[in-house]
N, C-alpha and C positions, 0 to 999 in steps of 0.2 A: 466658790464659783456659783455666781443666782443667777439663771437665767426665767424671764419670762416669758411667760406663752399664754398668748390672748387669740380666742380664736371663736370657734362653736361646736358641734357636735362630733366633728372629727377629733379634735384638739381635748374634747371633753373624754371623748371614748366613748360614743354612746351606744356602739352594739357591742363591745366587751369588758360591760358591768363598772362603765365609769375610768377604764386603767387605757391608756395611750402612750404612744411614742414618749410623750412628754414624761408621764411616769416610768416607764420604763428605760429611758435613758439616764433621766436623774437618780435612779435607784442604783444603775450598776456603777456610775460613775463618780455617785457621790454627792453631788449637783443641788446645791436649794432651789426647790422648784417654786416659782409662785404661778400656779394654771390657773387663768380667766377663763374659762370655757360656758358659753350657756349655750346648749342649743337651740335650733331656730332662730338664732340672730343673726343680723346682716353687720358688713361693714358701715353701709351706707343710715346716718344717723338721724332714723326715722321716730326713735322712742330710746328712753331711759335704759335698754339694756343694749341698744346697738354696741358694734365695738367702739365707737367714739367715745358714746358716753359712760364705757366700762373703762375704756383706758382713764379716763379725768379721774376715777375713783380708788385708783391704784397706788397704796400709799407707800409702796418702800422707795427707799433714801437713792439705794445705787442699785446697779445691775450690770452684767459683765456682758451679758448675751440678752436681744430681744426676739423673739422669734413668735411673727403672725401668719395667721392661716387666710388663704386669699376663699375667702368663702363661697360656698357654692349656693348658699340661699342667697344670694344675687341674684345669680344666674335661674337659678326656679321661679323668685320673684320677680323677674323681670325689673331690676330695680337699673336706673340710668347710667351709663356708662361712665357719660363725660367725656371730658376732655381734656391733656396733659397742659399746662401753661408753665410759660416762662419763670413765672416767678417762685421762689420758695419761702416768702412772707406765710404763715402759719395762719395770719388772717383773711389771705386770699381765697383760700380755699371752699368750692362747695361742698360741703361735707353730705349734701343730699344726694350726690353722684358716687359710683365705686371708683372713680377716679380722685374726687375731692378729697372722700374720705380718704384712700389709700396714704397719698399727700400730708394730709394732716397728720394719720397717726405715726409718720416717719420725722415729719418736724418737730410733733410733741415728743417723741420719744429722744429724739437727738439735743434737742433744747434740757430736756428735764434729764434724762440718763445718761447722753452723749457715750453710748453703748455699738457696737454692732448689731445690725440689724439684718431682719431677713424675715425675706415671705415664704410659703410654701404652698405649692399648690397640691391638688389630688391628684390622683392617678386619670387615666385618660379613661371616660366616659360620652356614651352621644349625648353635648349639649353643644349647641354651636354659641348660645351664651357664652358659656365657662371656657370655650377658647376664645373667644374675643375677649373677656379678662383675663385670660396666662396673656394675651400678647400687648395688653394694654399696662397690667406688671412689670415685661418686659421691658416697655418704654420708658417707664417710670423708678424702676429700677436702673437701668442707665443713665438719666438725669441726677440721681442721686447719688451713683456710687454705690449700692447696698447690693445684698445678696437674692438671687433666689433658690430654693432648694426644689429643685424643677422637676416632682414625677410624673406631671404631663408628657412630656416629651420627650423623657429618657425612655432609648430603644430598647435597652437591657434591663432597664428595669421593668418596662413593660413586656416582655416578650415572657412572662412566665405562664406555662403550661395550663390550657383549660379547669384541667382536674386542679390544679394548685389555687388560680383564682376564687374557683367555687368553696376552697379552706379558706382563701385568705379574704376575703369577702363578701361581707352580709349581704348588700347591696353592690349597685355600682360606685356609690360614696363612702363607704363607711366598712374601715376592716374590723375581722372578726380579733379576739386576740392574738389568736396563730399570724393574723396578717399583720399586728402590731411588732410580735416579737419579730417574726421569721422572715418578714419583707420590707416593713416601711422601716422599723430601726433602724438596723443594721448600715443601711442606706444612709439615712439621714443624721445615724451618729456618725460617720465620714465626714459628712458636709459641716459639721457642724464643729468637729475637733479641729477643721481644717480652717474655718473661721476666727477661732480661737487663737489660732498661730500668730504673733507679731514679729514680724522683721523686721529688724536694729538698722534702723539710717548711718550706714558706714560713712558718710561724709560729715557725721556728728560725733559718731561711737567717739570716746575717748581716750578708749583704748588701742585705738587704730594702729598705735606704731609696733604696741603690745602684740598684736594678733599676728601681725604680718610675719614679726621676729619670728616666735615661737613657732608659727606653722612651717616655716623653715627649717625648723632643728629638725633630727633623724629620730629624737625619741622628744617627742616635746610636751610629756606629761609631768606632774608635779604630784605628789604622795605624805601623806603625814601618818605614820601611828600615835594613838595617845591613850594611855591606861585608861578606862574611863572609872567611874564610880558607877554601877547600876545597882547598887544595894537595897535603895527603896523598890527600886521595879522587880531585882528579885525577888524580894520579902512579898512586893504584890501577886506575882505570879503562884509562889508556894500558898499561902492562903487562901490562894479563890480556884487553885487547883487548874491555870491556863499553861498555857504555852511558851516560854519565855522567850525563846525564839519568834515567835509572831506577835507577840507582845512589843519586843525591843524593832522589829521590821516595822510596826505599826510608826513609832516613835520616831526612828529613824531618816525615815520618808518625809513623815510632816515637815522634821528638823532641816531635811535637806530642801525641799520646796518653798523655805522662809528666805533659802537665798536665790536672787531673780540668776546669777550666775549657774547655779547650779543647772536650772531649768531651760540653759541656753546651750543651742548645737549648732558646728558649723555648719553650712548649708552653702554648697558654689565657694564664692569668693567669700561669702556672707553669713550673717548670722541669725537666729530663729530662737524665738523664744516661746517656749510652752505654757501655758498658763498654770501646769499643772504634771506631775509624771507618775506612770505608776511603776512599778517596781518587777523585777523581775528575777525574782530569784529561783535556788537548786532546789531539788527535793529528791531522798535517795528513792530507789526504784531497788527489785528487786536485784539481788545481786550487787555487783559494783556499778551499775549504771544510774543516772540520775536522769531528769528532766527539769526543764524551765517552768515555773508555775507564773502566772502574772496577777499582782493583786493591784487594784484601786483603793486608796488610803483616805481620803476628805469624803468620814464620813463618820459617826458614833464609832466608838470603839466595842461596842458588843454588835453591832449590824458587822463592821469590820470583820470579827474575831470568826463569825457565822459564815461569811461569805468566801474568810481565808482557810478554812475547812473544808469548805464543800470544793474550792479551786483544789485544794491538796489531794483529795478524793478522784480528783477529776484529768492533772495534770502530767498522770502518766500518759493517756492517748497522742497527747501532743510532739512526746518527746523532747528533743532538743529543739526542736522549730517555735518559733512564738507566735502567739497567736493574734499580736495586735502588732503596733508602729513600734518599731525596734529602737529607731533613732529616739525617738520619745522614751523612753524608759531611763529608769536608776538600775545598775548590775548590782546584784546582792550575794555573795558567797558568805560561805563560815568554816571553820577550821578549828572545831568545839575539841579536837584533841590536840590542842597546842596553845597554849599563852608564849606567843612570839613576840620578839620586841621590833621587828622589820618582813615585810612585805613584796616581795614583786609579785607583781600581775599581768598577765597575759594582755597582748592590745593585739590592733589590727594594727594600729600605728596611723600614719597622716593626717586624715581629716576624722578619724573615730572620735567622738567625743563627747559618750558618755558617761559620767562619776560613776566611781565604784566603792560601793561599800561594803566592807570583810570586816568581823569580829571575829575573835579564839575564844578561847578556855577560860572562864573566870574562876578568879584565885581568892580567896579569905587573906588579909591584913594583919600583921598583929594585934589592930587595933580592930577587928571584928567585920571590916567593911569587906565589902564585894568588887573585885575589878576587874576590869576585861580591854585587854586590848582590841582599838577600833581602828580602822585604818582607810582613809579615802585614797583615793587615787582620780585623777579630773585630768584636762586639757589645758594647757598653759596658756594657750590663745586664748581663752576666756576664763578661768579662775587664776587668781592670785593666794598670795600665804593670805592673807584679810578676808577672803571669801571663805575659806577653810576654817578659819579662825571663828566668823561666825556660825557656820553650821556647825560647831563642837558647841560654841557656846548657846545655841539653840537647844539643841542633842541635851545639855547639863541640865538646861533650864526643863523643859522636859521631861527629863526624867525625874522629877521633884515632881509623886502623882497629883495629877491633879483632874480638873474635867474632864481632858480630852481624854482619861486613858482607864476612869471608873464607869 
Protein backbone atom coordinates (compact mmCIF):
# COMPACT_ATOMS: atom_id res chain seq x y z
CA UNK A 1 0.00 0.00 0.00
CA UNK A 2 2.14 3.63 -1.16
CA UNK A 3 0.45 6.36 -0.37
CA UNK A 4 1.62 9.97 -1.16
CA UNK A 5 1.69 13.03 0.75
CA UNK A 6 2.68 16.24 -0.76
CA UNK A 7 2.13 19.21 1.37
CA UNK A 8 4.49 21.82 3.69
CA UNK A 9 5.23 22.26 7.13
CA UNK A 10 2.29 20.45 8.56
CA UNK A 11 2.64 17.35 6.34
CA UNK A 12 6.55 17.74 7.08
CA UNK A 13 6.07 17.80 10.96
CA UNK A 14 7.93 20.80 11.54
CA UNK A 15 7.32 21.36 15.32
CA UNK A 16 7.84 17.54 16.08
CA UNK A 17 11.30 17.00 14.88
CA UNK A 18 10.23 16.26 11.28
CA UNK A 19 7.64 13.01 12.26
CA UNK A 20 3.66 13.69 11.24
CA UNK A 21 0.41 12.07 10.76
CA UNK A 22 2.02 10.94 7.61
CA UNK A 23 4.72 9.12 9.41
CA UNK A 24 2.93 7.89 12.01
CA UNK A 25 0.35 6.38 10.08
CA UNK A 26 2.49 4.67 7.71
CA UNK A 27 4.53 3.31 10.42
CA UNK A 28 1.74 1.35 12.41
CA UNK A 29 0.15 0.35 9.41
CA UNK A 30 2.70 -0.79 7.26
CA UNK A 31 2.14 1.88 4.41
CA UNK A 32 5.20 3.11 1.87
CA UNK A 33 5.35 6.38 2.50
CA UNK A 34 6.54 8.79 -0.17
CA UNK A 35 6.32 12.66 2.06
CA UNK A 36 6.88 15.68 -0.24
CA UNK A 37 6.86 18.16 2.49
CA UNK A 38 9.05 21.54 2.26
CA UNK A 39 8.06 24.09 4.51
CA UNK A 40 7.13 27.43 3.66
CA UNK A 41 5.60 26.46 0.36
CA UNK A 42 2.56 27.31 -1.22
CA UNK A 43 0.11 25.43 -3.39
CA UNK A 44 0.02 28.26 -5.70
CA UNK A 45 3.12 27.92 -8.35
CA UNK A 46 5.22 30.81 -7.69
CA UNK A 47 8.84 29.23 -7.79
CA UNK A 48 10.47 25.64 -8.16
CA UNK A 49 9.54 24.29 -4.83
CA UNK A 50 5.70 25.25 -4.96
CA UNK A 51 3.55 22.11 -4.67
CA UNK A 52 3.14 22.16 -8.57
CA UNK A 53 6.38 22.15 -9.15
CA UNK A 54 7.19 19.47 -6.53
CA UNK A 55 4.42 17.25 -7.74
CA UNK A 56 6.19 17.30 -11.64
CA UNK A 57 9.18 15.78 -9.76
CA UNK A 58 7.74 12.92 -8.21
CA UNK A 59 8.92 9.87 -9.69
CA UNK A 60 7.17 6.60 -8.56
CA UNK A 61 5.35 4.52 -11.13
CA UNK A 62 1.92 3.92 -9.11
CA UNK A 63 0.21 4.87 -5.80
CA UNK A 64 -2.82 3.56 -4.03
CA UNK A 65 -3.59 6.71 -1.93
CA UNK A 66 -2.81 10.64 -2.72
CA UNK A 67 -3.14 12.70 0.11
CA UNK A 68 -2.52 16.89 -0.01
CA UNK A 69 -2.47 19.30 2.47
CA UNK A 70 -4.54 22.50 1.49
CA UNK A 71 -1.94 24.89 2.76
CA UNK A 72 -2.12 27.63 4.98
CA UNK A 73 0.80 29.70 3.63
CA UNK A 74 -1.71 30.88 1.05
CA UNK A 75 -3.61 32.06 3.21
CA UNK A 76 -0.67 34.17 5.34
CA UNK A 77 0.66 35.00 1.74
CA UNK A 78 -2.15 36.41 0.71
CA UNK A 79 -1.69 34.47 -2.54
CA UNK A 80 -5.13 34.70 -5.08
CA UNK A 81 -7.89 32.60 -4.63
CA UNK A 82 -9.29 32.23 -8.10
CA UNK A 83 -11.83 30.83 -9.31
CA UNK A 84 -13.56 27.19 -9.87
CA UNK A 85 -14.22 26.59 -13.91
CA UNK A 86 -16.04 24.29 -15.86
CA UNK A 87 -13.66 22.64 -17.46
CA UNK A 88 -11.07 19.90 -16.23
CA UNK A 89 -8.52 20.14 -19.31
CA UNK A 90 -5.23 20.14 -17.04
CA UNK A 91 -4.13 22.79 -19.48
CA UNK A 92 -6.78 25.28 -18.48
CA UNK A 93 -5.80 25.81 -15.35
CA UNK A 94 -4.09 29.00 -13.55
CA UNK A 95 -1.85 27.46 -11.42
CA UNK A 96 -0.85 31.16 -10.17
CA UNK A 97 -4.26 30.91 -8.15
CA UNK A 98 -5.02 28.36 -4.99
CA UNK A 99 -7.80 27.47 -7.12
CA UNK A 100 -5.79 26.70 -10.42
CA UNK A 101 -3.27 25.13 -8.62
CA UNK A 102 -5.67 22.95 -6.47
CA UNK A 103 -7.26 21.78 -10.04
CA UNK A 104 -4.13 20.95 -11.63
CA UNK A 105 -2.70 18.89 -8.92
CA UNK A 106 -5.97 16.70 -8.90
CA UNK A 107 -5.72 16.23 -12.80
CA UNK A 108 -2.01 15.44 -12.68
CA UNK A 109 -2.46 13.29 -10.12
CA UNK A 110 -5.57 11.45 -11.74
CA UNK A 111 -3.95 11.39 -15.23
CA UNK A 112 -0.43 10.03 -13.93
CA UNK A 113 -1.61 7.78 -10.82
CA UNK A 114 -5.38 7.55 -11.35
CA UNK A 115 -5.33 6.96 -7.42
CA UNK A 116 -7.78 8.34 -4.79
CA UNK A 117 -7.37 11.34 -3.76
CA UNK A 118 -7.79 13.80 -0.92
CA UNK A 119 -7.07 17.19 0.59
CA UNK A 120 -6.81 17.93 4.08
CA UNK A 121 -7.06 20.86 5.87
CA UNK A 122 -5.99 22.19 9.50
CA UNK A 123 -7.66 22.64 12.42
CA UNK A 124 -9.84 25.74 12.87
CA UNK A 125 -7.62 28.85 13.35
CA UNK A 126 -8.43 33.08 13.19
CA UNK A 127 -7.72 33.33 9.38
CA UNK A 128 -10.64 34.34 7.40
CA UNK A 129 -8.15 33.58 4.39
CA UNK A 130 -7.78 29.85 5.25
CA UNK A 131 -11.69 29.61 5.51
CA UNK A 132 -12.30 31.09 2.28
CA UNK A 133 -9.93 28.22 0.96
CA UNK A 134 -11.58 25.05 3.17
CA UNK A 135 -14.74 26.46 1.33
CA UNK A 136 -13.36 27.10 -1.95
CA UNK A 137 -11.86 23.03 -1.59
CA UNK A 138 -15.20 22.34 -0.83
CA UNK A 139 -16.38 23.41 -4.15
CA UNK A 140 -13.77 21.90 -6.00
CA UNK A 141 -13.95 18.86 -4.26
CA UNK A 142 -17.42 18.40 -5.46
CA UNK A 143 -16.76 19.08 -9.05
CA UNK A 144 -14.31 16.37 -8.87
CA UNK A 145 -15.65 13.76 -6.89
CA UNK A 146 -12.59 13.53 -4.36
CA UNK A 147 -12.25 13.56 -0.68
CA UNK A 148 -11.68 15.87 1.89
CA UNK A 149 -10.42 15.09 5.45
CA UNK A 150 -12.03 18.16 6.89
CA UNK A 151 -10.46 19.35 10.54
CA UNK A 152 -11.71 22.76 9.91
CA UNK A 153 -15.02 22.14 10.65
CA UNK A 154 -15.31 18.93 12.50
CA UNK A 155 -17.28 19.85 15.85
CA UNK A 156 -15.75 16.97 17.78
CA UNK A 157 -12.95 17.17 16.65
CA UNK A 158 -12.43 20.59 17.45
CA UNK A 159 -14.00 20.83 20.78
CA UNK A 160 -10.92 19.50 22.58
CA UNK A 161 -10.14 20.95 26.06
CA UNK A 162 -8.05 24.28 26.47
CA UNK A 163 -5.51 22.47 28.54
CA UNK A 164 -5.31 19.47 25.64
CA UNK A 165 -4.94 22.14 22.77
CA UNK A 166 -1.89 23.92 24.45
CA UNK A 167 -0.22 19.80 24.50
CA UNK A 168 -1.47 19.25 21.19
CA UNK A 169 -0.28 22.42 19.68
CA UNK A 170 2.88 24.46 19.03
CA UNK A 171 1.01 27.05 17.39
CA UNK A 172 -2.20 27.66 15.88
CA UNK A 173 -0.89 25.68 12.71
CA UNK A 174 1.33 23.27 13.60
CA UNK A 175 0.83 20.13 16.18
CA UNK A 176 3.22 19.20 18.70
CA UNK A 177 3.89 15.36 18.49
CA UNK A 178 1.45 14.52 21.19
CA UNK A 179 -0.95 16.44 18.84
CA UNK A 180 0.30 14.13 15.97
CA UNK A 181 -0.19 10.99 17.73
CA UNK A 182 -3.13 11.59 20.16
CA UNK A 183 -5.32 13.97 17.80
CA UNK A 184 -4.79 14.50 14.16
CA UNK A 185 -4.00 10.41 13.58
CA UNK A 186 -6.22 8.76 15.00
CA UNK A 187 -8.78 11.07 13.20
CA UNK A 188 -7.46 10.83 10.05
CA UNK A 189 -6.34 7.22 9.89
CA UNK A 190 -10.51 6.61 9.99
CA UNK A 191 -10.74 8.74 6.96
CA UNK A 192 -8.27 7.44 5.27
CA UNK A 193 -8.94 3.37 5.86
CA UNK A 194 -12.33 4.30 4.97
CA UNK A 195 -11.05 5.72 1.58
CA UNK A 196 -9.36 2.80 1.01
CA UNK A 197 -12.60 0.55 1.01
CA UNK A 198 -13.81 -0.45 -2.67
CA UNK A 199 -17.34 -1.57 -3.26
CA UNK A 200 -17.94 -4.44 -5.79
CA UNK A 201 -20.51 -3.15 -8.52
CA UNK A 202 -23.07 -6.00 -8.00
CA UNK A 203 -24.67 -5.41 -11.32
CA UNK A 204 -21.11 -6.65 -12.72
CA UNK A 205 -19.95 -8.94 -9.71
CA UNK A 206 -19.94 -12.42 -11.43
CA UNK A 207 -20.60 -14.05 -8.92
CA UNK A 208 -23.84 -12.60 -8.36
CA UNK A 209 -26.01 -15.93 -8.49
CA UNK A 210 -23.15 -17.39 -6.13
CA UNK A 211 -23.82 -14.82 -3.34
CA UNK A 212 -27.32 -14.55 -3.40
CA UNK A 213 -27.49 -18.86 -3.15
CA UNK A 214 -25.24 -19.16 -0.39
CA UNK A 215 -26.41 -16.10 1.72
CA UNK A 216 -29.46 -18.09 1.82
CA UNK A 217 -28.27 -21.36 3.42
CA UNK A 218 -28.55 -21.55 7.30
CA UNK A 219 -24.89 -22.39 7.65
CA UNK A 220 -23.30 -20.94 4.47
CA UNK A 221 -19.59 -21.35 5.24
CA UNK A 222 -17.08 -23.42 3.48
CA UNK A 223 -13.76 -24.97 5.51
CA UNK A 224 -10.61 -26.96 4.43
CA UNK A 225 -7.92 -28.53 6.67
CA UNK A 226 -4.64 -29.37 4.99
CA UNK A 227 -1.30 -30.82 6.63
CA UNK A 228 0.88 -28.15 5.76
CA UNK A 229 4.82 -28.65 5.48
CA UNK A 230 6.36 -25.57 7.76
CA UNK A 231 9.80 -27.41 8.20
CA UNK A 232 11.89 -24.69 6.68
CA UNK A 233 9.96 -21.94 9.02
CA UNK A 234 10.46 -24.20 11.77
CA UNK A 235 14.09 -24.81 11.37
CA UNK A 236 14.08 -20.70 10.91
CA UNK A 237 12.44 -20.06 13.97
CA UNK A 238 14.71 -22.57 16.23
CA UNK A 239 18.01 -20.79 14.91
CA UNK A 240 17.42 -17.25 15.29
CA UNK A 241 15.62 -18.20 18.50
CA UNK A 242 11.77 -16.16 17.36
CA UNK A 243 8.50 -17.25 17.94
CA UNK A 244 7.07 -19.56 15.62
CA UNK A 245 3.78 -18.87 16.29
CA UNK A 246 4.15 -15.13 15.22
CA UNK A 247 6.44 -16.02 12.70
CA UNK A 248 3.73 -18.59 10.96
CA UNK A 249 0.77 -15.32 11.87
CA UNK A 250 3.33 -13.14 10.04
CA UNK A 251 3.05 -15.62 6.83
CA UNK A 252 -0.20 -16.39 7.08
CA UNK A 253 -1.79 -13.05 6.81
CA UNK A 254 0.48 -11.91 3.70
CA UNK A 255 -0.76 -15.47 2.15
CA UNK A 256 -4.28 -14.60 2.88
CA UNK A 257 -4.28 -10.83 1.56
CA UNK A 258 -2.73 -12.20 -1.96
CA UNK A 259 -6.35 -13.31 -2.45
CA UNK A 260 -8.67 -10.22 -3.27
CA UNK A 261 -11.70 -12.82 -1.98
CA UNK A 262 -10.34 -13.25 1.16
CA UNK A 263 -10.11 -9.45 1.86
CA UNK A 264 -13.92 -9.07 0.75
CA UNK A 265 -17.01 -8.65 3.50
CA UNK A 266 -20.51 -8.52 2.93
CA UNK A 267 -21.76 -5.31 3.52
CA UNK A 268 -26.10 -4.60 3.19
CA UNK A 269 -27.05 -6.37 0.22
CA UNK A 270 -23.30 -5.81 -1.05
CA UNK A 271 -19.95 -6.35 -1.04
CA UNK A 272 -16.58 -4.48 0.31
CA UNK A 273 -13.32 -5.07 -0.27
CA UNK A 274 -10.28 -4.01 1.88
CA UNK A 275 -7.17 -3.24 0.50
CA UNK A 276 -5.65 -4.81 3.26
CA UNK A 277 -6.53 -6.81 6.83
CA UNK A 278 -4.94 -7.08 9.95
CA UNK A 279 -5.29 -9.96 12.04
CA UNK A 280 -6.57 -10.65 15.12
CA UNK A 281 -5.65 -13.21 17.14
CA UNK A 282 -5.77 -15.18 21.12
CA UNK A 283 -3.26 -14.57 23.62
CA UNK A 284 -3.55 -16.70 26.89
CA UNK A 285 -3.96 -14.17 29.87
CA UNK A 286 -3.46 -15.37 33.16
CA UNK A 287 -5.44 -18.20 34.19
CA UNK A 288 -7.65 -19.82 31.63
CA UNK A 289 -8.67 -16.44 30.17
CA UNK A 290 -7.29 -15.15 26.81
CA UNK A 291 -7.67 -11.85 24.99
CA UNK A 292 -7.63 -10.51 21.37
CA UNK A 293 -4.32 -9.01 20.32
CA UNK A 294 -4.43 -7.11 16.80
CA UNK A 295 -1.29 -7.09 14.58
CA UNK A 296 -0.74 -5.15 11.13
CA UNK A 297 1.37 -7.37 8.87
CA UNK A 298 2.73 -5.23 5.36
CA UNK A 299 5.57 -4.50 6.78
CA UNK A 300 9.73 -5.93 7.21
CA UNK A 301 9.49 -8.91 9.22
CA UNK A 302 11.78 -7.69 12.11
CA UNK A 303 9.64 -4.10 12.45
CA UNK A 304 6.76 -6.81 12.34
CA UNK A 305 8.22 -9.37 14.80
CA UNK A 306 8.91 -5.90 17.37
CA UNK A 307 5.60 -4.45 17.00
CA UNK A 308 3.99 -8.07 17.53
CA UNK A 309 5.64 -8.18 20.95
CA UNK A 310 5.03 -5.09 22.30
CA UNK A 311 1.00 -5.67 20.97
CA UNK A 312 1.30 -9.12 23.24
CA UNK A 313 2.70 -6.93 26.09
CA UNK A 314 0.00 -4.89 25.76
CA UNK A 315 -3.08 -6.93 24.81
CA UNK A 316 -4.37 -7.88 27.94
CA UNK A 317 -5.97 -4.42 28.89
CA UNK A 318 -8.16 -4.85 25.96
CA UNK A 319 -9.60 -8.02 26.71
CA UNK A 320 -11.85 -9.66 24.43
CA UNK A 321 -13.01 -6.27 22.81
CA UNK A 322 -10.92 -5.28 19.71
CA UNK A 323 -9.44 -2.39 19.31
CA UNK A 324 -9.83 -1.57 15.71
CA UNK A 325 -12.61 -2.44 12.53
CA UNK A 326 -13.81 -5.88 13.34
CA UNK A 327 -15.40 -6.49 10.08
CA UNK A 328 -11.90 -5.72 8.59
CA UNK A 329 -9.87 -8.33 10.21
CA UNK A 330 -8.47 -12.24 9.61
CA UNK A 331 -9.79 -14.58 12.95
CA UNK A 332 -6.70 -16.28 14.01
CA UNK A 333 -6.90 -19.29 16.79
CA UNK A 334 -4.49 -22.26 17.49
CA UNK A 335 -4.90 -25.57 19.10
CA UNK A 336 -0.86 -26.22 19.73
CA UNK A 337 -2.15 -29.45 21.73
CA UNK A 338 -3.83 -31.35 19.11
CA UNK A 339 -2.70 -32.33 15.43
CA UNK A 340 -6.45 -32.76 14.36
CA UNK A 341 -7.52 -33.73 10.99
CA UNK A 342 -11.13 -31.64 11.00
CA UNK A 343 -12.34 -28.45 12.50
CA UNK A 344 -15.57 -26.75 13.42
CA UNK A 345 -15.72 -23.19 14.34
CA UNK A 346 -17.77 -20.99 16.07
CA UNK A 347 -19.78 -18.26 13.64
CA UNK A 348 -22.27 -15.57 14.25
CA UNK A 349 -23.77 -17.16 11.15
CA UNK A 350 -25.72 -14.83 8.27
CA UNK A 351 -23.82 -12.05 6.86
CA UNK A 352 -20.38 -12.82 9.38
CA UNK A 353 -17.89 -12.99 7.02
CA UNK A 354 -14.74 -13.02 8.15
CA UNK A 355 -11.89 -16.07 7.16
CA UNK A 356 -10.72 -17.93 9.80
CA UNK A 357 -7.54 -19.22 10.33
CA UNK A 358 -6.46 -22.23 13.04
CA UNK A 359 -3.25 -24.32 13.08
CA UNK A 360 -2.52 -27.57 15.76
CA UNK A 361 0.24 -29.43 16.93
CA UNK A 362 3.07 -29.96 14.41
CA UNK A 363 4.18 -33.55 14.02
CA UNK A 364 7.99 -35.09 12.66
CA UNK A 365 7.46 -37.38 9.40
CA UNK A 366 9.24 -40.48 8.99
CA UNK A 367 11.08 -38.79 6.61
CA UNK A 368 12.24 -35.99 9.07
CA UNK A 369 9.84 -33.13 7.80
CA UNK A 370 7.60 -30.82 9.94
CA UNK A 371 3.64 -30.70 9.62
CA UNK A 372 1.04 -29.00 11.02
CA UNK A 373 -2.54 -29.00 10.26
CA UNK A 374 -4.03 -25.50 9.01
CA UNK A 375 -7.40 -25.03 8.54
CA UNK A 376 -9.55 -22.03 6.94
CA UNK A 377 -13.00 -21.53 7.43
CA UNK A 378 -14.54 -18.29 5.00
CA UNK A 379 -18.15 -17.32 3.70
CA UNK A 380 -19.43 -19.15 0.64
CA UNK A 381 -20.96 -15.97 -0.75
CA UNK A 382 -17.73 -14.74 -1.60
CA UNK A 383 -14.94 -17.57 -1.34
CA UNK A 384 -14.92 -20.68 -3.40
CA UNK A 385 -12.77 -24.13 -3.26
CA UNK A 386 -10.18 -21.98 -6.03
CA UNK A 387 -9.87 -19.08 -3.65
CA UNK A 388 -8.88 -21.56 -0.81
CA UNK A 389 -6.88 -23.39 -3.02
CA UNK A 390 -4.91 -20.28 -3.77
CA UNK A 391 -4.22 -19.07 -0.32
CA UNK A 392 -2.76 -22.67 0.62
CA UNK A 393 -0.76 -22.33 -2.27
CA UNK A 394 0.48 -18.77 -1.32
CA UNK A 395 0.79 -19.98 2.50
CA UNK A 396 3.49 -23.06 0.47
CA UNK A 397 5.13 -20.67 -1.49
CA UNK A 398 5.89 -18.60 1.45
CA UNK A 399 6.93 -20.49 3.62
CA UNK A 400 10.00 -21.42 1.39
CA UNK A 401 12.19 -18.51 3.52
CA UNK A 402 12.69 -16.03 1.69
CA UNK A 403 12.81 -11.82 1.83
CA UNK A 404 9.73 -11.28 3.35
CA UNK A 405 10.50 -13.38 6.47
CA UNK A 406 14.57 -12.77 7.12
Amino acid sequence: MKIIFLGSSVTYGSAAGGVSFADILCEKNGYEMIKVAVSGTTLVDDDDQSYVSRLKRIEADSADLFICQLSTNDASQNKPLGVVTESKDINSFDVKTIAGAVEYIIAYVTEKWNCPIAFYTGTKYDSKAYAGMVSLLKEITSKWNIRIINLWDEPAFNSVSEEDYKKYMSDPIHPTLEGYREWWTPFIEKKVKEMLIRRIDMSTYERKAHFDYFRSLQYPYVGVTVNQDVTDIYRFCKKNNCSFYLTFLHVAALAADRVPQFRQRISGDGIIEYPECPTSHIEQTKGDGYCYCTLHHHMSFSEYYEAAKAARNTCAENGITESEDVESMYFISTLPGIHYTSLIQPVAGGDESNPRITWGKFEETESGRIIMPVSVLAHHALVDGIHIAQFFSNLEEMLQIGEHIR
